[in-house]
Steps between C-alpha positions, in 0.01 A plus 500: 500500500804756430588774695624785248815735649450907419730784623328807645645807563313672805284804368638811703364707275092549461265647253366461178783749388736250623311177375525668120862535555545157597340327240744726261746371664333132399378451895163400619377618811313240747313449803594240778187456677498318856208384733816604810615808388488810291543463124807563384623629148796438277582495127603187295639464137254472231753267296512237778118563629443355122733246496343364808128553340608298226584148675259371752519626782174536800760635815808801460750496768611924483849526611515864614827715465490512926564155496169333550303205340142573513283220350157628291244392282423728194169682631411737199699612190368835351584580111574783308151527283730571174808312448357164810803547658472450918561856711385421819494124660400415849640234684337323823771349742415148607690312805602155401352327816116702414281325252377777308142521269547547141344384144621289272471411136339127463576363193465202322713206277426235241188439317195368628331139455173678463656760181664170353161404480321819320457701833561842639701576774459809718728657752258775637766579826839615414636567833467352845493692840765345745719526788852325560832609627659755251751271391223242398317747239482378186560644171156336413308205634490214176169254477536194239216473337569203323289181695181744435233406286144634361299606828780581770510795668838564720372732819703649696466284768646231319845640414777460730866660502815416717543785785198710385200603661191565267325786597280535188133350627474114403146555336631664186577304176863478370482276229234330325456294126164460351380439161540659193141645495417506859359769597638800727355525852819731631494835344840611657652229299772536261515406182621122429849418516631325213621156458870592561719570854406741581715819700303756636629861569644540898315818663689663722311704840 
């Protein structure tokens, strides 16, 4: 996991006159929340906030123009409804010694024993509830799916990751192959993933 770098300018300024004016200017406004002390506003550069958006990144170390380092987790991101561009973001500041509670995207690699063989796979969770130390957070949590065959089901009290605690309960089904025309007994499944490697959307919180 990568810790992204972003300049932010402290917001002296408030309003939604101001915030309009800002994002002329090419600024975003944001929100540091903390569980310690008040939240705290400033503006960042839309340019950069993109660049950053664009690479994979899951933690943003803000260095303010007062001179501080304030490390965060991307909380929310609110879009303009016209042109999906973010104008607001909020930010929640993390300490590096506090695990923190967060989901993340599980995804899976390689093709199946059990589609080699004429079955379906399906991948009805795409994210995992866990809790680690901020800079264990994963971009997304990765599952091989390869050793499976025709009549496994992967729950997720069987998957394990280095440094992570699974929150999600261990009852629910991750993973599972069956036959081509078995039938459906899960009707929040999704549809059957096809015989390729597959790479799944990430979903930010």
């Amino acid at each position: 996991m990568s810790e992204a770098l972003l300049k932010a300018d402290v917001k002296n300024v408030v309003g939604k006159g101001a915030a309009r004016q800002a994002r002329r200017e090419g600024k975003i406004p944001v929100v540091c929340y903390s569980n310690h002390t008040e939240p705290e506003s400033f503006y960042v550069n839309a340019r950069e906030f993109d660049a950053l958006m664009n690479r994979s990144h899951t933690m943003v170390k803000l260095e303010t123009n007062d001179g501080r380092e304030i490390h965060t987790i991307i909380r929310h991101i609110q879009y303009d409804g016209v042109k999906d561009l973010p104008i607001h973001i909020d930010f929640q500041v993390v300490k590096l010694d506090k695990e923190v509670t967060i989901k993340v995207p599980l995804h899976i690699s390689g093709v199946s024993a059990g589609q080699k063989m004429g079955g379906n796979l399906y991948h009805p969770l795409r994210d995992l509830k866990v809790s680690c130390l901020p800079q264990n957070i994963p971009d997304m949590l990765n599952f091989d799916v390869t050793e499976l065959i025709i009549g496994d089901t992967i729950h997720v009290s069987d998957l394990n990751f280095e440094n992570i605690n699974i929150l999600t309960p261990g009852s629910i089904t991750a993973i599972r192959v069956e036959g081509k025309n078995a039938e459906e007994v899960d009707e929040t499944s999704d549809e059957p993933v096809a015989a390729v490697a597959v790479e799944e959307e990430e979903v930010t919180e």
